[in-house]
C-alpha positions as CSV (number, residue, x, y, z in Angstrom):
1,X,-15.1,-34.9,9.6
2,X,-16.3,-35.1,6.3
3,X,-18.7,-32.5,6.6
4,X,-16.0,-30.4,8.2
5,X,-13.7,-30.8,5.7
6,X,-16.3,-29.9,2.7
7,X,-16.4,-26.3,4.6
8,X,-12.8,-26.0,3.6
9,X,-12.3,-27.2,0.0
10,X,-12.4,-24.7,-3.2
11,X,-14.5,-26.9,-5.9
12,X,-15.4,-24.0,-8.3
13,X,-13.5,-21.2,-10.2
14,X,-15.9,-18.6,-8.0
15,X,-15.0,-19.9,-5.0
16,X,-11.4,-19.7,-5.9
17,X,-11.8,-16.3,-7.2
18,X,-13.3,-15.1,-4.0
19,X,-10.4,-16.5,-1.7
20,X,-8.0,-14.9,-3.7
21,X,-9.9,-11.7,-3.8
22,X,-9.6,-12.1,0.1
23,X,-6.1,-12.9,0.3
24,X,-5.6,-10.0,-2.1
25,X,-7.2,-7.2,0.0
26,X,-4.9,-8.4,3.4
27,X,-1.6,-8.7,1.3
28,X,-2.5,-5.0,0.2
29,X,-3.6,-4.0,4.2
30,X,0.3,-6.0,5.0
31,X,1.9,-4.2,2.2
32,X,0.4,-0.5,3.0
33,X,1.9,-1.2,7.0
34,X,5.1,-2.2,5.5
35,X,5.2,1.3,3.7
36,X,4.4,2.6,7.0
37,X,7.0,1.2,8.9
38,X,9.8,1.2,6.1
39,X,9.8,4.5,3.9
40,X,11.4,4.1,0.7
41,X,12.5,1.3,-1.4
42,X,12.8,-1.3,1.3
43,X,9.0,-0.5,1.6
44,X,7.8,-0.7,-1.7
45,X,9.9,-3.9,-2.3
46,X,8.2,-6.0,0.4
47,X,4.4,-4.4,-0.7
48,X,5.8,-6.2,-4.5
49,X,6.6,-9.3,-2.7
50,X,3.1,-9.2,-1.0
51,X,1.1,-8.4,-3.8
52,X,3.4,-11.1,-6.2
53,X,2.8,-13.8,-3.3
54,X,-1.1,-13.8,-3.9
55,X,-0.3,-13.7,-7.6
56,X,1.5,-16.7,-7.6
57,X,-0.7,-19.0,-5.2
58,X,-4.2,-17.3,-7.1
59,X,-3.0,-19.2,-10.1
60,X,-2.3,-21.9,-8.4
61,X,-5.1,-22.1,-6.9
62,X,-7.3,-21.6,-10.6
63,X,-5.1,-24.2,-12.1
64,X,-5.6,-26.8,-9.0
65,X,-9.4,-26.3,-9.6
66,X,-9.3,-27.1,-13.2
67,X,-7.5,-30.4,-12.2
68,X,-9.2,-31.2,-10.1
69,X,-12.0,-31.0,-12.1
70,X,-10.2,-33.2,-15.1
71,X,-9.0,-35.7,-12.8
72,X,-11.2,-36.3,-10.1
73,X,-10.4,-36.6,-6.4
């Protein structure tokens, strides 16, 4: 399980950088169909929330990697 788990776990900056790179791109695929299917403002406002999502977790995710890098496991 250990191995497993290892697969899964963001240890460096990079590899944090690269997950949010991913989760960037699909919140932007999400947010372009939402323009699709609602024209306008109601649209545009759910692409923001999209976009702000990976935002918020990206620095979480940077900030969790510095920690745990401080701190230890």
């Amino acid at each position: 399980m250990k191995k497993i788990k290892r697969l899964f776990t963001i240890r460096t900056k990079f590899e944090a950088f690269l997950a949010i790179y991913a989760l960037g791109l699909g919140a932007a695929t999400r947010g372009v169909h939402y323009l699709e299917q609602y024209p306008g403002f109601g649209g545009k406002l759910l692409f923001l929330a999209c976009c702000s999502a990976v935002m918020i977790v990206g620095g979480l995710m940077i900030d969790g990697v510095e920690l745990k890098r401080t701190y230890g496991e």
